[in-house]
C-alpha positions in Angstrom: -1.0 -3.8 8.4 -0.6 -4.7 11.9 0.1 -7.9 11.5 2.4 -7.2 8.8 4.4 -5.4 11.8 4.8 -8.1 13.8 6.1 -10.2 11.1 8.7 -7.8 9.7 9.8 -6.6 13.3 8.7 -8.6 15.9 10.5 -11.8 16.5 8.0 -14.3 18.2 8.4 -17.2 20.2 6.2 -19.6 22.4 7.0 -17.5 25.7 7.9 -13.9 24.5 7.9 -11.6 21.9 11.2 -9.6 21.1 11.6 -6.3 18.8 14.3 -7.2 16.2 15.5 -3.4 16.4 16.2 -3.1 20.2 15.9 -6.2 21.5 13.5 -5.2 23.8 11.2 -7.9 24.9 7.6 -8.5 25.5 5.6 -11.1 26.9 3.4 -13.6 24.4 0.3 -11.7 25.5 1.0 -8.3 24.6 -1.3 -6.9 21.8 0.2 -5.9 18.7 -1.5 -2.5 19.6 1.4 -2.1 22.2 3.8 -3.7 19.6 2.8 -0.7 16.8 3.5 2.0 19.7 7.1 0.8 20.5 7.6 1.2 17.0 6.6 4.7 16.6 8.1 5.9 19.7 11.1 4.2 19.8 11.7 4.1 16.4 9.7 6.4 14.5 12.5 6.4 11.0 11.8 2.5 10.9 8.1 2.9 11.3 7.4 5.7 8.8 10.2 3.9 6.3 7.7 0.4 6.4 4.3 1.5 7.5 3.8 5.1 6.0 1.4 5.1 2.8 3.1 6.8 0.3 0.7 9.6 -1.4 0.7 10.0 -5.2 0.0 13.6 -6.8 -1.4 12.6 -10.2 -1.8 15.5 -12.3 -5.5 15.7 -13.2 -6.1 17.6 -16.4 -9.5 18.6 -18.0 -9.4 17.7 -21.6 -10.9 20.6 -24.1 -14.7 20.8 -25.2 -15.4 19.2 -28.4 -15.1 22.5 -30.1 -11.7 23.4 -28.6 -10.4 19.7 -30.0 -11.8 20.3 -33.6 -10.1 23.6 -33.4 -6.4 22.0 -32.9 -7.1 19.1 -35.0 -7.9 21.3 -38.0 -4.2 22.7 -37.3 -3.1 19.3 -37.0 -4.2 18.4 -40.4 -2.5 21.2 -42.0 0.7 20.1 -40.5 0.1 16.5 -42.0 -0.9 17.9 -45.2 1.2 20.7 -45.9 4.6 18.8 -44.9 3.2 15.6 -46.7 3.3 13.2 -43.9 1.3 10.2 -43.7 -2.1 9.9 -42.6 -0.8 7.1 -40.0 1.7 9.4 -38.1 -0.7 10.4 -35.8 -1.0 6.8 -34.6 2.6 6.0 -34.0 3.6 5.8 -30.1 6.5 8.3 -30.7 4.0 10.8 -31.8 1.3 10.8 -29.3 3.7 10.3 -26.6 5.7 13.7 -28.1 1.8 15.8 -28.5 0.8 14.9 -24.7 3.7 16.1 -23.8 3.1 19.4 -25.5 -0.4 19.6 -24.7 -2.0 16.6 -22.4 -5.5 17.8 -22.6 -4.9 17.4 -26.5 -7.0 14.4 -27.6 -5.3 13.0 -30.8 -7.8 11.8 -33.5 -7.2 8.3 -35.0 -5.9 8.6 -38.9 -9.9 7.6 -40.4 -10.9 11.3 -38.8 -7.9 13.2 -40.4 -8.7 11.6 -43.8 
């Protein structure tokens, strides 16, 4: 990551080393160490905009027992049945993308289970 720095922000040459914020310079020599301070100091919106990991929140959800599954998938199968839909609606996109939606820790069962 740190050398990632230098290339985005520091603008090297044989004798010096010059930030391409500020235009502060630095001799050749100077650690990148130094380099990744000036940026956090002296431009702390810069470094948190290109060097800041960004955290993802994925929502982790327990899927129901076995038992709970069987339970909503009987109620499932009246809902195919009694409105006479196709066996094969529960495998269209459309349809398990709308029932994780309602209920993500919902399992669908392929069609050869509901049959």
């Amino acid at each position: 990551m740190i050398q990632l720095l230098v290339i985005l922000v520091i603008n090297q040459t044989k004798d010096s080393q010059k930030c391409r914020i500020c235009a502060t310079v630095y001799s050749s020599s100077i650690s990148t160490g130094t380099l990744k301070k000036h940026l956090e100091k002296k431009h702390p919106t810069e470094y948190q905009r290109k060097f800041t990991q960004t955290t993802l929140n994925f929502q982790h959800t327990h899927l129901y027992s076995r038992k709970e599954n069987f339970e909503k998938s009987k109620n499932l199968i009246d809902w195919i049945v009694t409105s006479l839909q196709p066996f094969s609606v529960i495998e269209e996109d459309y349809f398990i993308e709308m029932i994780k939606k309602f209920d993500p820790r919902y399992r669908v069962p392929n069609h050869k289970y509901i049959k």
